[in-house]
DSSP file (Angstrom, degrees, kcal/mol; ACC not computed):
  #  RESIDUE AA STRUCTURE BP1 BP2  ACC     N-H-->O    O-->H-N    N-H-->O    O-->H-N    TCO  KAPPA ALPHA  PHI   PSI    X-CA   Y-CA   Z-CA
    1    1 A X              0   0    0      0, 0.0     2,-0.0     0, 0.0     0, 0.0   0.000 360.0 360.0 360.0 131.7   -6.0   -2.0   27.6
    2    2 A X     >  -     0   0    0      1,-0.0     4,-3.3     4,-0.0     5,-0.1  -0.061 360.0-106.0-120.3 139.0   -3.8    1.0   26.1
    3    3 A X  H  > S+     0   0    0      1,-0.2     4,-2.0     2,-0.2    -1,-0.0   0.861 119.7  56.5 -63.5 -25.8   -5.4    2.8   23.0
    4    4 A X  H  > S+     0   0    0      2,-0.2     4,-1.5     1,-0.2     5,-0.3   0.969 108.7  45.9 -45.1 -53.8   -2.7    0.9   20.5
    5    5 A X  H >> S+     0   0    0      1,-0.3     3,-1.3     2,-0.2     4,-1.2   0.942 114.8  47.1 -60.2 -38.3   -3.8   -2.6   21.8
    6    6 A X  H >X S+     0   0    0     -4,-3.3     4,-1.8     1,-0.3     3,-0.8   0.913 115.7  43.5 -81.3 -38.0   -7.6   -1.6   21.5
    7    7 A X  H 3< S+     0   0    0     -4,-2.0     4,-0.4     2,-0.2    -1,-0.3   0.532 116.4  52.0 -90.8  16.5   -7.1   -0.1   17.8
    8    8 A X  H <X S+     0   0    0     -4,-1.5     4,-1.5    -3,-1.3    -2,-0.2   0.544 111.9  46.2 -39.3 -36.9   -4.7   -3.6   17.1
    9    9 A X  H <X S+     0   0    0     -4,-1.2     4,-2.6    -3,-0.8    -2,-0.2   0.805 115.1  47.9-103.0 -27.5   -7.5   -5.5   18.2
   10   10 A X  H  X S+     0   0    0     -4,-1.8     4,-0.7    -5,-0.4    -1,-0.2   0.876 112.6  47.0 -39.2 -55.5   -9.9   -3.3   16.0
   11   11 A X  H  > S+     0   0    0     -4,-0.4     4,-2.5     2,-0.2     3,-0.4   0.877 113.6  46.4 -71.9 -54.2   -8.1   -3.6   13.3
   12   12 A X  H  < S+     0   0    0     -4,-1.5    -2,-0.2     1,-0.2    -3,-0.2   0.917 110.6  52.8 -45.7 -55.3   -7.5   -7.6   13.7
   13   13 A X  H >X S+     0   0    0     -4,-2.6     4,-1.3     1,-0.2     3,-0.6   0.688 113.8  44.8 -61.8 -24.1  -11.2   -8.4   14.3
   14   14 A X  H 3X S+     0   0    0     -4,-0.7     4,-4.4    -3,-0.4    -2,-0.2   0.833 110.8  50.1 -70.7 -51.0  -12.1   -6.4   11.1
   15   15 A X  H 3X S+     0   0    0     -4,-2.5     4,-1.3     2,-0.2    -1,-0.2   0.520 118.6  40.9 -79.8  -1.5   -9.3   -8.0    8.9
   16   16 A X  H <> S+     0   0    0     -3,-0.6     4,-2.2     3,-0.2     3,-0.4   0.901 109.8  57.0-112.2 -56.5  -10.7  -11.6   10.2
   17   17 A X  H  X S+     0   0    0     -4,-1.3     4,-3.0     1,-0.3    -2,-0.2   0.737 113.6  46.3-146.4 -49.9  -14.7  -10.2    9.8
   18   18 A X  H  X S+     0   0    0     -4,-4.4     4,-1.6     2,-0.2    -1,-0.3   0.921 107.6  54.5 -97.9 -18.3  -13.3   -9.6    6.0
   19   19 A X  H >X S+     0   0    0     -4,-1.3     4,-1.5    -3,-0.4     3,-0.7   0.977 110.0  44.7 -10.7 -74.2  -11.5  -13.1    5.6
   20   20 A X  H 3X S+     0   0    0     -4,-2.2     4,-0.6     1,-0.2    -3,-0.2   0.732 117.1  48.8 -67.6 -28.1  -14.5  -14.7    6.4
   21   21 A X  H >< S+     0   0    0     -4,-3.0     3,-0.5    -5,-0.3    -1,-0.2   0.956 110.8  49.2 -40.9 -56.7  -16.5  -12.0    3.8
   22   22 A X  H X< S+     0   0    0     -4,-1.6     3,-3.1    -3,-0.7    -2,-0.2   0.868 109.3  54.4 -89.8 -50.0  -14.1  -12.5    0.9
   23   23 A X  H 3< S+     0   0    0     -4,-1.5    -1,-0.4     1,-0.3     3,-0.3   0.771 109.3  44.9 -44.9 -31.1  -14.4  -16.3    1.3
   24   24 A X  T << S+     0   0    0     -4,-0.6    -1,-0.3    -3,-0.5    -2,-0.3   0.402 124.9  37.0 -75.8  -6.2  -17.8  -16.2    1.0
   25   25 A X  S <  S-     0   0    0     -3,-3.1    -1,-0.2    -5,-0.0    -2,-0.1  -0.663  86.1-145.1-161.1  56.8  -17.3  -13.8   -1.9
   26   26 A X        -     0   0    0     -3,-0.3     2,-0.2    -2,-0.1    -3,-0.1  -0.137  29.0-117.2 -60.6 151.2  -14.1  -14.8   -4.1
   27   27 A X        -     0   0    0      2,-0.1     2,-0.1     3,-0.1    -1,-0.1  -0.497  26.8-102.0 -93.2 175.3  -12.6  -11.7   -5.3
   28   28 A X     >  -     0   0    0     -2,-0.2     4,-1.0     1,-0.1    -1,-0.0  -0.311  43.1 -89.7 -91.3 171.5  -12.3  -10.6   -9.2
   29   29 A X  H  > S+     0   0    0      2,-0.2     4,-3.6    -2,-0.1     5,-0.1   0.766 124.3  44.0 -46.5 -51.6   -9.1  -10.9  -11.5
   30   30 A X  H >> S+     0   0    0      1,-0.2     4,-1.1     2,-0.1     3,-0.9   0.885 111.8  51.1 -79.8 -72.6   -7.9   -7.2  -10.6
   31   31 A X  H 3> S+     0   0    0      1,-0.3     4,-1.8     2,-0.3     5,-0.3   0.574 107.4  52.3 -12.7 -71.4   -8.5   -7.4   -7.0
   32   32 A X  H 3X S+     0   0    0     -4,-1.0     4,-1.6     1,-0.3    -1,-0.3   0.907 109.3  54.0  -1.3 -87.9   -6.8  -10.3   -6.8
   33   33 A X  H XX S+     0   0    0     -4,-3.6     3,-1.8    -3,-0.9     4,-1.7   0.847 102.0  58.7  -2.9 -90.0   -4.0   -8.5   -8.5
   34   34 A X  H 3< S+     0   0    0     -4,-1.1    -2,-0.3     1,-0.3    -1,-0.2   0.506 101.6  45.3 -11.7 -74.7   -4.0   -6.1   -6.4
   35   35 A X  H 3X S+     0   0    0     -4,-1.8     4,-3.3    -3,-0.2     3,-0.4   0.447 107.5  59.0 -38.6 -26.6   -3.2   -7.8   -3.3
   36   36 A X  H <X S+     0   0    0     -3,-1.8     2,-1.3    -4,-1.6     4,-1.3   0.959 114.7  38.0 -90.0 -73.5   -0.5   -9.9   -4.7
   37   37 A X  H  < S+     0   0    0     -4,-1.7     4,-0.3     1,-0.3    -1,-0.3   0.350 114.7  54.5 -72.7   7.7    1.3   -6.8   -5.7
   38   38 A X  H  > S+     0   0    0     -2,-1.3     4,-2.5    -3,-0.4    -1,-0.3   0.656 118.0  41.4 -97.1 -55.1    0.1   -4.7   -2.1
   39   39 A X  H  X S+     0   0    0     -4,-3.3     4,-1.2    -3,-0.3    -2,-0.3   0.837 112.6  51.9 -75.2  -7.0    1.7   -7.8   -0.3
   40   40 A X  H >X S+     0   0    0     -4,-1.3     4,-4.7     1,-0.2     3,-0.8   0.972 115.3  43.6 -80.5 -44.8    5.0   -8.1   -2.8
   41   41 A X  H 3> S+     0   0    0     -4,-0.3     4,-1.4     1,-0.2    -1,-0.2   0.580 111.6  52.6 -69.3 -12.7    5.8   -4.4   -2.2
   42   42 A X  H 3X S+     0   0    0     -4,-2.5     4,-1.0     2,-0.1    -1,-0.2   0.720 115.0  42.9 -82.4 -18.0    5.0   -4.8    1.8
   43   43 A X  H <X S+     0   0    0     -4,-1.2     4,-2.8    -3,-0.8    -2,-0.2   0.868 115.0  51.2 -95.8 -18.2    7.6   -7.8    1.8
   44   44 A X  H >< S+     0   0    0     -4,-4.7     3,-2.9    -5,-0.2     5,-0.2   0.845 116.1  41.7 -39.7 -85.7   10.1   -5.3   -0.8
   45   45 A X  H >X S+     0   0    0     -4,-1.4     4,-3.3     1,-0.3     3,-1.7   0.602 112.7  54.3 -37.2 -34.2    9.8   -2.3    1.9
   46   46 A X  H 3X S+     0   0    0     -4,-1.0     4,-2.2     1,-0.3     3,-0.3   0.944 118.7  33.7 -74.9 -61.0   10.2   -4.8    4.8
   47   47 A X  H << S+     0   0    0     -3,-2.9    -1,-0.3    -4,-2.8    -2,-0.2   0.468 122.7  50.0 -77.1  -1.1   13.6   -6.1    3.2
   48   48 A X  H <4 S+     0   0    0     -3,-1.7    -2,-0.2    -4,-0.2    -1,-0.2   0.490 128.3  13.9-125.4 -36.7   14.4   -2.8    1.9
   49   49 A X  H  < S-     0   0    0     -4,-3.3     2,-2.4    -3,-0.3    -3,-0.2   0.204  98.6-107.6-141.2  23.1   14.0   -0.5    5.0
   50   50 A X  S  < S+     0   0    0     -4,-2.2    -4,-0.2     1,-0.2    -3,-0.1  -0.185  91.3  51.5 104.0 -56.0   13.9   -3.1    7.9
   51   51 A X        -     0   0    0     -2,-2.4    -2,-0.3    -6,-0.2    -1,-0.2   0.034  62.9-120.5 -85.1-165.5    9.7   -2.1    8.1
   52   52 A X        -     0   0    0     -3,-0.1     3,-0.4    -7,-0.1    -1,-0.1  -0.606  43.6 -92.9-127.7-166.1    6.4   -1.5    7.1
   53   53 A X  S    S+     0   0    0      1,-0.2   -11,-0.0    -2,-0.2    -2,-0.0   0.527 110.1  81.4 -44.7 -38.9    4.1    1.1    7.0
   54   54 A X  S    S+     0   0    0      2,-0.0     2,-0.5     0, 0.0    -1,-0.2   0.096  70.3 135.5 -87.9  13.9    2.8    0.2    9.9
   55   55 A X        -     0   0    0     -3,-0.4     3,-0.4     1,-0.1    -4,-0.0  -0.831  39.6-160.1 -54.0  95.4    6.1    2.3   12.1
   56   56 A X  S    S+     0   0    0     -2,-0.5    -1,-0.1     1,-0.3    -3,-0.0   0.249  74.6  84.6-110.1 -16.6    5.4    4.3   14.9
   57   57 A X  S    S+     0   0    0      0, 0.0    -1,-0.3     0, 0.0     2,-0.3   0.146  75.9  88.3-102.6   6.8    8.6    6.3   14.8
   58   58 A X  S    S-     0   0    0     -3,-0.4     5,-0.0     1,-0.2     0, 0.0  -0.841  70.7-125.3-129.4 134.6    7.2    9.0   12.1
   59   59 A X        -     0   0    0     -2,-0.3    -1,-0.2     1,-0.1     4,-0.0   0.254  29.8-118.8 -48.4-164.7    5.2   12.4   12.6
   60   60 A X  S  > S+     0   0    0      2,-0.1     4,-2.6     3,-0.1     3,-0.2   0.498 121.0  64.3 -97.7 -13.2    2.3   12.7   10.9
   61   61 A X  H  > S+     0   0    0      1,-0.3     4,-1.9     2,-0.2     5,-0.0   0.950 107.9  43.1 -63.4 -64.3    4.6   15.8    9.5
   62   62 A X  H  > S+     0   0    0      2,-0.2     4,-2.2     1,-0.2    -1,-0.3   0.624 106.0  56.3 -32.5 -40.1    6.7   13.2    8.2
   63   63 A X  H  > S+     0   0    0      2,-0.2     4,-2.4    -3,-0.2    -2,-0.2   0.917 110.2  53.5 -62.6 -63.1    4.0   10.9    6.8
   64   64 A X  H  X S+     0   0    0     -4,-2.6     4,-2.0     1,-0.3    -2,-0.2   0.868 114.2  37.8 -40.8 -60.5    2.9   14.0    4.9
   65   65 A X  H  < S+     0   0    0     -4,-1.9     4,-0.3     2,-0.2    -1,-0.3   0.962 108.1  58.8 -46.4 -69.9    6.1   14.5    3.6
   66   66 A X  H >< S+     0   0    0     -4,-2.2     3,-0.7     1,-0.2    -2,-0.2   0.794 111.9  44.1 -54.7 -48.5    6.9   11.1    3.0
   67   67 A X  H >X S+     0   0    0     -4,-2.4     3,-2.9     1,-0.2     4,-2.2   0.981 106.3  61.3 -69.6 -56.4    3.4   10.7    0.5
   68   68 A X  T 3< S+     0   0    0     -4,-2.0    -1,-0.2     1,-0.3    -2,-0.2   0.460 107.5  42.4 -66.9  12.0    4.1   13.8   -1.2
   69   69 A X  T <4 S+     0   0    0     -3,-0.7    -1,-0.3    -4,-0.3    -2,-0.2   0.255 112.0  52.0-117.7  -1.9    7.3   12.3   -2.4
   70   70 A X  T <> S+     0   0    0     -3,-2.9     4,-2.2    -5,-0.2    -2,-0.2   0.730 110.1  52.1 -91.2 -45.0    5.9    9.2   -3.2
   71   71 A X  H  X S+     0   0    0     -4,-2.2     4,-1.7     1,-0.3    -3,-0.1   0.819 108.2  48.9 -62.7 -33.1    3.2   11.1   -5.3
   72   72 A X  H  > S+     0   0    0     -5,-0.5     4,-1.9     1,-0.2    -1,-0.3   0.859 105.9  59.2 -76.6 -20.0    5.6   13.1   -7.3
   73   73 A X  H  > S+     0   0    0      1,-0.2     4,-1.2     2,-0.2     3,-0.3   0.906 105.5  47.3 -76.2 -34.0    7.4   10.1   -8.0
   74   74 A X  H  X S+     0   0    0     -4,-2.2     4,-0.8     2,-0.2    -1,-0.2   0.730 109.1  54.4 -79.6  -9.5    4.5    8.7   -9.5
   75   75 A X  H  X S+     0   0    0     -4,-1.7     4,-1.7     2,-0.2    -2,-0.2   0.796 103.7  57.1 -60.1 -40.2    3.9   11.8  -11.4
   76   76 A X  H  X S+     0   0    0     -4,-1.9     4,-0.6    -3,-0.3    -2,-0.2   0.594 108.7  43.4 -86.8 -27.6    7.2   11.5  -12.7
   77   77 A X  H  X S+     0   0    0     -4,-1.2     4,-3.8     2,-0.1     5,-0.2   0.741 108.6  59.1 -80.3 -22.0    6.7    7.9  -14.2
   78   78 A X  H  X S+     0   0    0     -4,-0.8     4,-1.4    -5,-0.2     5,-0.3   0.999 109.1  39.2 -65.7 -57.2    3.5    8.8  -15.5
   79   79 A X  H  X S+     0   0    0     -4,-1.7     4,-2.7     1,-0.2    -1,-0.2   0.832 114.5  59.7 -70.5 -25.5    4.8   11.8  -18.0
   80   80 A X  H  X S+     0   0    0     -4,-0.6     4,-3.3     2,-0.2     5,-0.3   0.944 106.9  47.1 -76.3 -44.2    8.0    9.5  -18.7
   81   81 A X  H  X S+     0   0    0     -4,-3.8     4,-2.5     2,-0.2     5,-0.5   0.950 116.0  48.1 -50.7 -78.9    5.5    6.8  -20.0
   82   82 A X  H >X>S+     0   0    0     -4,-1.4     4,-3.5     2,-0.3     5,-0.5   0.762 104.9  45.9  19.6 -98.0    4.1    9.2  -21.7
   83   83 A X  H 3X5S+     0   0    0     -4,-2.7     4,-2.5    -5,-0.3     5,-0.4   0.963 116.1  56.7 -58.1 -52.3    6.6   11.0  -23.3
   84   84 A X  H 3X5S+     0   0    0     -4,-3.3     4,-1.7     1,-0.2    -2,-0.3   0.797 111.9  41.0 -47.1 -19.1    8.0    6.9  -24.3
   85   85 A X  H <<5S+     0   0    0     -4,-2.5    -1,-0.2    -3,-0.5    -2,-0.2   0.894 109.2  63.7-100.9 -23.7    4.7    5.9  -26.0
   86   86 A X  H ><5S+     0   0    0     -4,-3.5     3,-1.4    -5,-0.5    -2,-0.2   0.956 110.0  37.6 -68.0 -46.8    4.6    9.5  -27.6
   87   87 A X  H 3<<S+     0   0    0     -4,-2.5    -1,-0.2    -5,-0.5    -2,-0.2   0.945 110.9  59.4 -80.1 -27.9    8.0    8.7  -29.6
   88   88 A X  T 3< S+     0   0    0     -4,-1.7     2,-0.5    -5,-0.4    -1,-0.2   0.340  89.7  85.7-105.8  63.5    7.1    5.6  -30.2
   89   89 A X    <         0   0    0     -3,-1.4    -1,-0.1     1,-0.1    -4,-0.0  -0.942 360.0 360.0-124.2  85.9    4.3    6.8  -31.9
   90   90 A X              0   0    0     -2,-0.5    -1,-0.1     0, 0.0    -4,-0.0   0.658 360.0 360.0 -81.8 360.0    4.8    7.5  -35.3
């Protein structure tokens, strides 16, 4: 078996191993959350760029890249919230 299939099948038995947890275990309000809004933004990218995450065609150089341009973008909403609740702040 090829090192993909064996960390596919790693990855599968794990993700079934925490089904069976999380049933046993309902998760809380935010958690919940969480997920709904992990899986609405995996089916955005998916309709948005064809993929997931989960691509093979990217460095790790790229990957790197790719997060620090994600990060800044979240930097960049944070200080624009910001600066909106500071003006409307009288």
């Amino acid at each position: 078996m090829a090192a993909a299939d064996r960390r596919w099948r790693h990855d599968l038995d794990l993700a079934v191993a925490s089904h069976d947890n999380l049933r046993a275990h309902p998760d809380g309000a935010t958690l919940t959350a969480l997920i709904a809004e992990l899986r609405a933004r995996e089916r955005l990218g998916r309709a948005k760029h064809g993929t997931d995450v989960g691509r093979p065609d990217l460095t790790a150089s790229q990957w790197r890249q790719h997060l620090r341009e994600e990060l800044t973008d979240a930097l960049r909403c944070s200080l624009a919230e910001e600066r909106t609740r500071g003006a409307a702040t009288p």
